[in-house]
DSSP file (Angstrom, degrees, kcal/mol; ACC not computed):
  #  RESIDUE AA STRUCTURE BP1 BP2  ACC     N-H-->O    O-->H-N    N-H-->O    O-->H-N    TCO  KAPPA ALPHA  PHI   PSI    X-CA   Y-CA   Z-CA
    1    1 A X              0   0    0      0, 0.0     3,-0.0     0, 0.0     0, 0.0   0.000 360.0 360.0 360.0 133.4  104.0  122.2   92.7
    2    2 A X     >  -     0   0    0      1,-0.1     4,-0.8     4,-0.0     5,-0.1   0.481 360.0-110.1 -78.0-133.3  102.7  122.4   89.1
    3    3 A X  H  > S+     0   0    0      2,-0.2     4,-3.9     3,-0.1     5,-0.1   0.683 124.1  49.8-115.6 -41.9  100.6  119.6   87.4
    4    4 A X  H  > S+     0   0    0      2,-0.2     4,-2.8     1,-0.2    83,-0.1   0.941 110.7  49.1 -65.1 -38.0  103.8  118.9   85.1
    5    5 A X  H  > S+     0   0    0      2,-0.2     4,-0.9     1,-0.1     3,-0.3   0.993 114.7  49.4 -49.8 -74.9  106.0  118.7   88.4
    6    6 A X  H >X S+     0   0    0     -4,-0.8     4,-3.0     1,-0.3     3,-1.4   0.867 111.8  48.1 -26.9 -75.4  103.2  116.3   89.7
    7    7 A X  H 3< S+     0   0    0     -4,-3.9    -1,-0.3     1,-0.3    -2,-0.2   0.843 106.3  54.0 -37.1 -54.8  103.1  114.2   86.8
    8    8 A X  H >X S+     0   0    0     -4,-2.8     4,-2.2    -3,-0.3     3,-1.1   0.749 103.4  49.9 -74.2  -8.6  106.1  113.8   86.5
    9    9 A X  H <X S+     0   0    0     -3,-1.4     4,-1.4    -4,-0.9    -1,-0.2   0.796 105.5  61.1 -72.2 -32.9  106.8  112.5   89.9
   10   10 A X  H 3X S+     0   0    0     -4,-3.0     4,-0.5     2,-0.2    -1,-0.2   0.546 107.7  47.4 -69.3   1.9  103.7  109.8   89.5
   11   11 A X  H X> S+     0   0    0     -3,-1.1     3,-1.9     2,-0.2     4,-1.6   0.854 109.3  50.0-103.1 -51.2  105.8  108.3   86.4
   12   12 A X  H >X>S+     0   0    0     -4,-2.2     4,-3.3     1,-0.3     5,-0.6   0.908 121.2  38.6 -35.3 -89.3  109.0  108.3   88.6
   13   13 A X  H 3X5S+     0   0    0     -4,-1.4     4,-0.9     1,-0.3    -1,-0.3   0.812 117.2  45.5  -8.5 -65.1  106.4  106.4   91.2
   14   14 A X  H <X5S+     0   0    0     -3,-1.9     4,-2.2    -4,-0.5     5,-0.3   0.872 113.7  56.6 -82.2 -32.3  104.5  104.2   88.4
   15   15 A X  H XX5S+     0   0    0     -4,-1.6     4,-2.4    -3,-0.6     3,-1.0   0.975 110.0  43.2 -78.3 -49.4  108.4  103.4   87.0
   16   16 A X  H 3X5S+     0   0    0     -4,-3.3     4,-2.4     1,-0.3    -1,-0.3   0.818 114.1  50.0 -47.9 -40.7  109.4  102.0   90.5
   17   17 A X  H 3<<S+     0   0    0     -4,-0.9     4,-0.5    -5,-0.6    -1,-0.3   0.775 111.6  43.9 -86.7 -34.8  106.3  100.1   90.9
   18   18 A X  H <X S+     0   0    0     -4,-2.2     4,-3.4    -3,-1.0    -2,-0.2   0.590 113.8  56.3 -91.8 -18.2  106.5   98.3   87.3
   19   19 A X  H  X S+     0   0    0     -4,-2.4     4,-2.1    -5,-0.3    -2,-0.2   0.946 110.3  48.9 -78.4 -39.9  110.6   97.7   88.1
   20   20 A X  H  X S+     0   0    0     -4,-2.4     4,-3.6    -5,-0.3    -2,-0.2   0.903 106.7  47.3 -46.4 -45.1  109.4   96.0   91.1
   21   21 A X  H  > S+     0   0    0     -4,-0.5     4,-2.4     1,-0.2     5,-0.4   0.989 111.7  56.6 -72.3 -51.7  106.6   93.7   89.6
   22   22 A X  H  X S+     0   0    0     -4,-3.4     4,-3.7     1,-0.2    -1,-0.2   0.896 106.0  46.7 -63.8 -20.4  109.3   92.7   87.0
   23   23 A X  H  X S+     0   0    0     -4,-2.1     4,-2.3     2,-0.2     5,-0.2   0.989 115.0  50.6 -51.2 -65.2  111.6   91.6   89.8
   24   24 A X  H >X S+     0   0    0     -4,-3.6     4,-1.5     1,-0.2     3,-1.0   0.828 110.7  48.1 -18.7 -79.4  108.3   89.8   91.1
   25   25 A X  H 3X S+     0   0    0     -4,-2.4     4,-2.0     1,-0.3    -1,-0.2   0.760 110.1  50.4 -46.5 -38.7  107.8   88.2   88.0
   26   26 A X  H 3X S+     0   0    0     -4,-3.7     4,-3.2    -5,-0.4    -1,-0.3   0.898 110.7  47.2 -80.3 -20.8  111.4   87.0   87.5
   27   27 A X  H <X S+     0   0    0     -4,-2.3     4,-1.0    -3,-1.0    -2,-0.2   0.918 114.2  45.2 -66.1 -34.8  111.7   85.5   90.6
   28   28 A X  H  X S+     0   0    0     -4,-1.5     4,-2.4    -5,-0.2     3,-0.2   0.818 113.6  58.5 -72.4 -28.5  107.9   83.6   90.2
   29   29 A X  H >X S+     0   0    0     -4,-2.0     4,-2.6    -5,-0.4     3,-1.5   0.971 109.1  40.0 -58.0 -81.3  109.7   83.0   86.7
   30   30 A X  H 3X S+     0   0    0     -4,-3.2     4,-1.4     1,-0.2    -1,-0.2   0.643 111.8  55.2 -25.8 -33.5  112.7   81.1   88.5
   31   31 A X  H 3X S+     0   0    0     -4,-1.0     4,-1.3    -3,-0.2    -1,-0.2   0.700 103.5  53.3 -87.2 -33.6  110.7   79.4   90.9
   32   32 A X  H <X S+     0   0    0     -4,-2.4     4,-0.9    -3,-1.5     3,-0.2   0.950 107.3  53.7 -60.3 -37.9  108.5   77.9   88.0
   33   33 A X  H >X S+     0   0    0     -4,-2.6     4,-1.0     1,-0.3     3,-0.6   0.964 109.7  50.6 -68.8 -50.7  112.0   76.4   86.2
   34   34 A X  H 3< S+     0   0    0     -4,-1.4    -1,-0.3     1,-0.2    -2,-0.2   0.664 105.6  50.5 -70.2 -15.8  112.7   74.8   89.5
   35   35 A X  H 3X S+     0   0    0     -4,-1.3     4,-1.2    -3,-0.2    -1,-0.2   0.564 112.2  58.0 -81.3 -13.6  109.1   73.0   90.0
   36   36 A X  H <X S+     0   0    0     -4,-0.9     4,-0.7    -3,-0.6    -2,-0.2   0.733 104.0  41.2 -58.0 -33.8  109.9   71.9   86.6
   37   37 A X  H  < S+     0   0    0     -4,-1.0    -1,-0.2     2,-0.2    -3,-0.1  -0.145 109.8  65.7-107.9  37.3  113.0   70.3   87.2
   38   38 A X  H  > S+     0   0    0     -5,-0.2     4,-2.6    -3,-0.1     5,-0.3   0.612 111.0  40.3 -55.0 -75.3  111.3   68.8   90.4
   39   39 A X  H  X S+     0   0    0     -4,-1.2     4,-0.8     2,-0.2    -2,-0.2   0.838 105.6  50.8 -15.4 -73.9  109.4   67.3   88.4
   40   40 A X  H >X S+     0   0    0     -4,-0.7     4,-2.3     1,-0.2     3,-1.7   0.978 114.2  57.9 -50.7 -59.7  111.4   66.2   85.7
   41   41 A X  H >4 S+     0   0    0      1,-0.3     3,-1.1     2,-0.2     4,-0.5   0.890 108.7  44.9 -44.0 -57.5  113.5   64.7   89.1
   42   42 A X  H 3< S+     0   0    0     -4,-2.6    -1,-0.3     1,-0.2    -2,-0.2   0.367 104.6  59.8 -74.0  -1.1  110.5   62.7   90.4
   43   43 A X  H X< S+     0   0    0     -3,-1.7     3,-0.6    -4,-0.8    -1,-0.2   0.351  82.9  81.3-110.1   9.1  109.5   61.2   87.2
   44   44 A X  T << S+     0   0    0     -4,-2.3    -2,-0.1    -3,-1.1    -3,-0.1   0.850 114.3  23.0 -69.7 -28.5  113.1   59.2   86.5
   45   45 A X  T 3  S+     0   0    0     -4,-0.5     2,-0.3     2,-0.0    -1,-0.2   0.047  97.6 112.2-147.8  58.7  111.8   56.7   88.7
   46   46 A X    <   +     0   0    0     -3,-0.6    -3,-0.1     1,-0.1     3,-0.1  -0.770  17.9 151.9 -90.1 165.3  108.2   57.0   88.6
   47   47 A X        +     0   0    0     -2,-0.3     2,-1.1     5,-0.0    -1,-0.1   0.124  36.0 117.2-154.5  21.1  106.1   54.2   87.0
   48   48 A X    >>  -     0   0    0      1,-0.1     4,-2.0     2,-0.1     3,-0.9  -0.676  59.8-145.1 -63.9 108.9  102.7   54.5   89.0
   49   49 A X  H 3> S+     0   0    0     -2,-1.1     4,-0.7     1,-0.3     5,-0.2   0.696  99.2  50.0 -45.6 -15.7  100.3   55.4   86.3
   50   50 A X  H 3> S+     0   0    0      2,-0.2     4,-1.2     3,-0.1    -1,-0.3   0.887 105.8  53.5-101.3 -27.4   98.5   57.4   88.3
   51   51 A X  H <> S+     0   0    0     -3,-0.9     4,-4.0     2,-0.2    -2,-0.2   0.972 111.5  55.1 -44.4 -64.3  101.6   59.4   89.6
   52   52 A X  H >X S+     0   0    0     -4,-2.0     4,-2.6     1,-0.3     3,-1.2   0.922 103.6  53.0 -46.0 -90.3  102.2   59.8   86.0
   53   53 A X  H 3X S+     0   0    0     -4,-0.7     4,-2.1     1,-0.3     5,-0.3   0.789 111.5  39.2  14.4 -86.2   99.0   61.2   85.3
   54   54 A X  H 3X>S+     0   0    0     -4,-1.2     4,-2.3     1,-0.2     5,-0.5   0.952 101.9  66.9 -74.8 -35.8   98.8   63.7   87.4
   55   55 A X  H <X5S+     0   0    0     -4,-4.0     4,-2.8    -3,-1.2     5,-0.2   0.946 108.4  57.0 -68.7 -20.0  102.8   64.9   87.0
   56   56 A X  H  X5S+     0   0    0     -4,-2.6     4,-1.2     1,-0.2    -2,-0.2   0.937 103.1  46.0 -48.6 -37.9  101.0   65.7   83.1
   57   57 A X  H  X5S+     0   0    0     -4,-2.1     4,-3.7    -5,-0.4     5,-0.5   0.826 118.1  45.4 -84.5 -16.6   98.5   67.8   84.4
   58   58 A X  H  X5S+     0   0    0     -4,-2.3     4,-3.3    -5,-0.3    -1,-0.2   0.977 108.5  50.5 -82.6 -41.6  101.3   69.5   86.5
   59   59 A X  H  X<S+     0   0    0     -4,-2.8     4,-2.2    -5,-0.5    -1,-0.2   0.841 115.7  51.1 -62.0 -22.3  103.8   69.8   83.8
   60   60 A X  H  X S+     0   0    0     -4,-1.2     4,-0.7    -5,-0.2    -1,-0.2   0.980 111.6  44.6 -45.2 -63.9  100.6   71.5   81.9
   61   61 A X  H >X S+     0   0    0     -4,-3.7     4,-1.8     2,-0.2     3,-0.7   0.931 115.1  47.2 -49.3 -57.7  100.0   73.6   84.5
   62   62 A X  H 3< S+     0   0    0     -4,-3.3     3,-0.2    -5,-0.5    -1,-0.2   0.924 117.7  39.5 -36.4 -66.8  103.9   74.6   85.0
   63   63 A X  H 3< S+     0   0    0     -4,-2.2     4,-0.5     1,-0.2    -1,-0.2   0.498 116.5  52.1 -78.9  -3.7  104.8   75.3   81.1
   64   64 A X  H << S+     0   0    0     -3,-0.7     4,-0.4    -4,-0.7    -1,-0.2   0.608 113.2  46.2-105.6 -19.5  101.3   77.0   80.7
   65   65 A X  S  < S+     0   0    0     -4,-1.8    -2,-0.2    -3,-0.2    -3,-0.1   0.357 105.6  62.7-101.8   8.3  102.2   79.4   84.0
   66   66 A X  S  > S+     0   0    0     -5,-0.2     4,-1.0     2,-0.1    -1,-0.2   0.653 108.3  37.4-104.3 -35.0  105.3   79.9   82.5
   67   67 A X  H  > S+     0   0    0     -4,-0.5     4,-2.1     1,-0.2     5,-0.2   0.771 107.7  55.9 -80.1 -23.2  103.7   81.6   79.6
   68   68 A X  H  > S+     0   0    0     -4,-0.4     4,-2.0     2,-0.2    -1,-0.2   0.925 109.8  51.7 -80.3 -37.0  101.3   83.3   80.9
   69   69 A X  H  > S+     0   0    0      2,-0.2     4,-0.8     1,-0.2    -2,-0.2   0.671 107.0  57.6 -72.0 -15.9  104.4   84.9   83.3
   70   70 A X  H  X S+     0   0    0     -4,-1.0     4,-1.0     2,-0.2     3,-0.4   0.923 108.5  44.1 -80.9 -52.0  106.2   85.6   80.0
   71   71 A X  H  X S+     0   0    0     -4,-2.1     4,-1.9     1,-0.3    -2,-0.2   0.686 105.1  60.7 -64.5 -29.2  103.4   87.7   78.8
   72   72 A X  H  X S+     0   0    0     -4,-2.0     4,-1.3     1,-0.2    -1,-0.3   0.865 111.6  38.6 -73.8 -34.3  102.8   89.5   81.9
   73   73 A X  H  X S+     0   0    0     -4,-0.8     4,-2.3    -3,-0.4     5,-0.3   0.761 105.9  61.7 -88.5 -18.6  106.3   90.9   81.8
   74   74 A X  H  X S+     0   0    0     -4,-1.0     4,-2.5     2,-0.2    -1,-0.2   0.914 110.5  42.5 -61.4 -52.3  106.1   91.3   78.3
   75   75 A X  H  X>S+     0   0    0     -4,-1.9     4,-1.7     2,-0.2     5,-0.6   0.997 114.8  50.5 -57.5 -69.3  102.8   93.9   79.3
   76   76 A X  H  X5S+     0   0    0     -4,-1.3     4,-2.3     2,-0.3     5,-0.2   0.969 110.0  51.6 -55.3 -51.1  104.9   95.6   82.5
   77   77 A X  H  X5S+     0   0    0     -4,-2.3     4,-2.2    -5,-0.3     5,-0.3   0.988 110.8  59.5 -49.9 -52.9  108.2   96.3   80.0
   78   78 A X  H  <5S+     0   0    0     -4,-2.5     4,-0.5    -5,-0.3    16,-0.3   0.800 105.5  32.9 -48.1 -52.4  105.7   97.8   78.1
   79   79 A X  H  X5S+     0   0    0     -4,-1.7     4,-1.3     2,-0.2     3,-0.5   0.739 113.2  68.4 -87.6 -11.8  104.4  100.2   79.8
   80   80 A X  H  X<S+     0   0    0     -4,-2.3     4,-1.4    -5,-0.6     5,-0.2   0.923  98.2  57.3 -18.9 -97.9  108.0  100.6   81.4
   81   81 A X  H  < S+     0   0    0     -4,-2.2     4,-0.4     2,-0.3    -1,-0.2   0.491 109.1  40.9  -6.8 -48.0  108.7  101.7   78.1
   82   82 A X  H >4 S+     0   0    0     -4,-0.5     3,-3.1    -3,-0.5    -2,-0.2   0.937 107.0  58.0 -75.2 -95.6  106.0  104.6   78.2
   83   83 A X  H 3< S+     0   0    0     -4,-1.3    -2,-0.3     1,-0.4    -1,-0.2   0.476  95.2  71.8 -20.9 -55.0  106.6  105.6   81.2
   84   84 A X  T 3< S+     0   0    0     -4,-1.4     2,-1.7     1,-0.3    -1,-0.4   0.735  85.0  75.5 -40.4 -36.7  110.3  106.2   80.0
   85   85 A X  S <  S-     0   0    0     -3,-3.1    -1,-0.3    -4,-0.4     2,-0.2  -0.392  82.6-175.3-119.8 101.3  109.2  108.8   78.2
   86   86 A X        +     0   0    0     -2,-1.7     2,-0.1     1,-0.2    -2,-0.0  -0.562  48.7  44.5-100.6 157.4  108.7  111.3   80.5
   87   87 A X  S    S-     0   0    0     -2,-0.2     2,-0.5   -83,-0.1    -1,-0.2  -0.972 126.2  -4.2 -89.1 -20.6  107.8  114.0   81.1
   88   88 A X        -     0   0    0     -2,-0.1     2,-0.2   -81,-0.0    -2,-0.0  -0.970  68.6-138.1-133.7 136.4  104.4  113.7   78.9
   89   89 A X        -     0   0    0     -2,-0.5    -3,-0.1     2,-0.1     4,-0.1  -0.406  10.3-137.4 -58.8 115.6  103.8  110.6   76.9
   90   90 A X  S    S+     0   0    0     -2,-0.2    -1,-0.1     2,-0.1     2,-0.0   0.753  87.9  48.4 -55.2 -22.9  102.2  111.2   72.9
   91   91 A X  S    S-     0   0    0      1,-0.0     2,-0.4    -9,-0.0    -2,-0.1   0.057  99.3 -96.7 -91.9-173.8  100.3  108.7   73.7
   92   92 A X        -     0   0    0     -2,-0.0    -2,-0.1   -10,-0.0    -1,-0.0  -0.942  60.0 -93.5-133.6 172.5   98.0  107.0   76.0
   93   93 A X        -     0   0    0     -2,-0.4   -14,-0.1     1,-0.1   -15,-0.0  -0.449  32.3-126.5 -76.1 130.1   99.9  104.2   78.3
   94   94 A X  S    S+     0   0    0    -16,-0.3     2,-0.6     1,-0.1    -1,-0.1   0.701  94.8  42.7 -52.4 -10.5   99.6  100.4   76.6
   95   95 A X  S    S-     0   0    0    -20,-0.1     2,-1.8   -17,-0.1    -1,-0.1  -0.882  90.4-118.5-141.7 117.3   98.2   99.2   79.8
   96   96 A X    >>  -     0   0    0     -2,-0.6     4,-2.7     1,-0.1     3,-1.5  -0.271  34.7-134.8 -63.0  95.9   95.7  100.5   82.1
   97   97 A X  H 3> S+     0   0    0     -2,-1.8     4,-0.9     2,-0.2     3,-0.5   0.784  99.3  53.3 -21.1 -71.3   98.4  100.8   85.3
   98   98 A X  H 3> S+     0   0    0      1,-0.3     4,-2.8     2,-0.2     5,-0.3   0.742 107.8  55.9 -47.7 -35.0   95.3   98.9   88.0
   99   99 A X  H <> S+     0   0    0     -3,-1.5     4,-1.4     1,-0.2     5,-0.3   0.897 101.1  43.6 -90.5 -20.0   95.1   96.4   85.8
  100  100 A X  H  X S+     0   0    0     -4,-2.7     4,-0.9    -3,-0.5    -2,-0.2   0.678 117.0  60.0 -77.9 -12.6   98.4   95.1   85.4
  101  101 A X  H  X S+     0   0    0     -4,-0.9     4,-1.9     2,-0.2     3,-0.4   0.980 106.9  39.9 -27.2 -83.7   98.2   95.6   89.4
  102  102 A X  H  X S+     0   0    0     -4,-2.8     4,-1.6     1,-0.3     5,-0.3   0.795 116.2  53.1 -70.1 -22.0   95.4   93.4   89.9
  103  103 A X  H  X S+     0   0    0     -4,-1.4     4,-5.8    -5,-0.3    -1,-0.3   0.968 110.5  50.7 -73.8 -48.3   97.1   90.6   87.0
  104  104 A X  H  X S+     0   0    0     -4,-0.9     4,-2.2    -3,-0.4    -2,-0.2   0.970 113.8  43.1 -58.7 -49.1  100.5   90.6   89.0
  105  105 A X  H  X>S+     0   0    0     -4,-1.9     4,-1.5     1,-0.2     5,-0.6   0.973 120.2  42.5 -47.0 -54.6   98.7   89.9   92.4
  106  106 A X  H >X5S+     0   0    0     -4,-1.6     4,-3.7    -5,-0.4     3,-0.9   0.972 104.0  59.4 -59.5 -44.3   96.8   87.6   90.8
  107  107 A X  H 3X5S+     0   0    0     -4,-5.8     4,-3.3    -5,-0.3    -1,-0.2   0.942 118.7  37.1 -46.5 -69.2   99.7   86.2   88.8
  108  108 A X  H 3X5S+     0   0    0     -4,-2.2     4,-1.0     1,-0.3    -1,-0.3   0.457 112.4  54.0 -48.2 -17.8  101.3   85.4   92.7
  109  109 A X  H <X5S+     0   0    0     -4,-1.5     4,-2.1    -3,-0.9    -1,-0.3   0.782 114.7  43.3 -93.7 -54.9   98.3   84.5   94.4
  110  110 A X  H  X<S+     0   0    0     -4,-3.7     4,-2.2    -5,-0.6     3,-0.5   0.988 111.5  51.5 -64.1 -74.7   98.0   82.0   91.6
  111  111 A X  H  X S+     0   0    0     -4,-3.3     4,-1.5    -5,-0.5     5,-0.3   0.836 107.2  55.3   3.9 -80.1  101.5   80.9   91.6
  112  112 A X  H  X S+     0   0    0     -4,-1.0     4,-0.8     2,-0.2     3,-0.2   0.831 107.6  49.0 -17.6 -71.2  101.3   80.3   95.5
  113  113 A X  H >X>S+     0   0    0     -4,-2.1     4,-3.2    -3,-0.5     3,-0.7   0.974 114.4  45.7 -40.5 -71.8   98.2   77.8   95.0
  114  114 A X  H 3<5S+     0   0    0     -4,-2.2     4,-0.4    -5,-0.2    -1,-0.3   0.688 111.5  52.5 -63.0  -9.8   99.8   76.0   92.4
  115  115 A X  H 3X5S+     0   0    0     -4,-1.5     4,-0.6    -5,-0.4    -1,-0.2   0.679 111.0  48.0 -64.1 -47.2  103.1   75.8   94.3
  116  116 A X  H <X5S+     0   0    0     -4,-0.8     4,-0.9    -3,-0.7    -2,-0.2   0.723 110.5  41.5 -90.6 -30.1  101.7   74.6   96.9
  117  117 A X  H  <5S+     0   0    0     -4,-3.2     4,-0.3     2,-0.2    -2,-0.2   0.619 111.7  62.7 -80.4 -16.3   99.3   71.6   95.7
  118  118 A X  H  ><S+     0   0    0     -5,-0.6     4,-1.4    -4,-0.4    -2,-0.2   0.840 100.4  51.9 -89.5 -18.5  102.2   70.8   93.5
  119  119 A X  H  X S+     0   0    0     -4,-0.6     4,-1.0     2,-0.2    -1,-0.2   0.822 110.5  49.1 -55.0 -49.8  104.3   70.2   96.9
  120  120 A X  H  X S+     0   0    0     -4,-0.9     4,-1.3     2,-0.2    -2,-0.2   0.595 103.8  56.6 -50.2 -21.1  101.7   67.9   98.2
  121  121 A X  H  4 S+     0   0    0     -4,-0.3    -2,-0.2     1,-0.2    -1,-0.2   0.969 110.3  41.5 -87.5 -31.5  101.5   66.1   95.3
  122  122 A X  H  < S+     0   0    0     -4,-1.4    -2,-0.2     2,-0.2    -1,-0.2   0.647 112.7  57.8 -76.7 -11.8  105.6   65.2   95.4
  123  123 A X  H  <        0   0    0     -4,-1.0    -1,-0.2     1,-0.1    -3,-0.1   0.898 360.0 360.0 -77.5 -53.9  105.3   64.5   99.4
  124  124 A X     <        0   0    0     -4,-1.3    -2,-0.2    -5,-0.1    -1,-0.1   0.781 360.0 360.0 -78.4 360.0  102.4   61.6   98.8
């Protein structure tokens, strides 16, 4: 197999791997809109101040993880987009491939956390 054969089979590969994360991403996307209208749903008949409080820092958290998920796909279309033009790119790829790895893990790892204290907080 030549080096151009090769290549191109690692963008086929990289292309798979960045449709995948956006799936990722839209589902963590979906899952944010629905801890949002949790939210929204547990604060028609909150009026503990201190409940209140804290469903601010969540609703912070929520619309601020919501952007930050917007941008990350924004990055993965993007070098989508490169990849798409195969077989050799003019260019060099908008995003270093490992790091939009390690940001997507992270994105879910992070996700998770908050997901999960933000369940605790609507149980007590």
């Amino acid at each position: 197999m030549n080096n151009q054969e090769e290549n191109k089979r690692t963008y086929l590969q990289d292309q798979q791997v960045c449709r995948s994360w956006l799936k990722i991403l839209e589902s963590l996307r979906q899952e944010n809109a629905l801890l949002l209208n949790r939210l929204a749903e547990a604060l028609r008949d909150a009026d503990n101040p201190r409940f209140l409080e804290q469903a601010e820092i969540f609703q912070t958290k929520i619309i601020s993880k919501e952007e930050s998920l917007v941008l990350l796909r924004h990055e993965v279309m993007e070098q989508l987009d490169w990849l798409d033009i195969v077989p050799q790119p003019t260019k060099e790829a908008p995003h270093e491939f490992a790091v939009l790895e390690k940001d997507v893990n992270k994105m879910q790892v992070e996700f998770e956390k908050m997901q999960y204290t933000f369940n605790l907080f609507l149980k007590n």
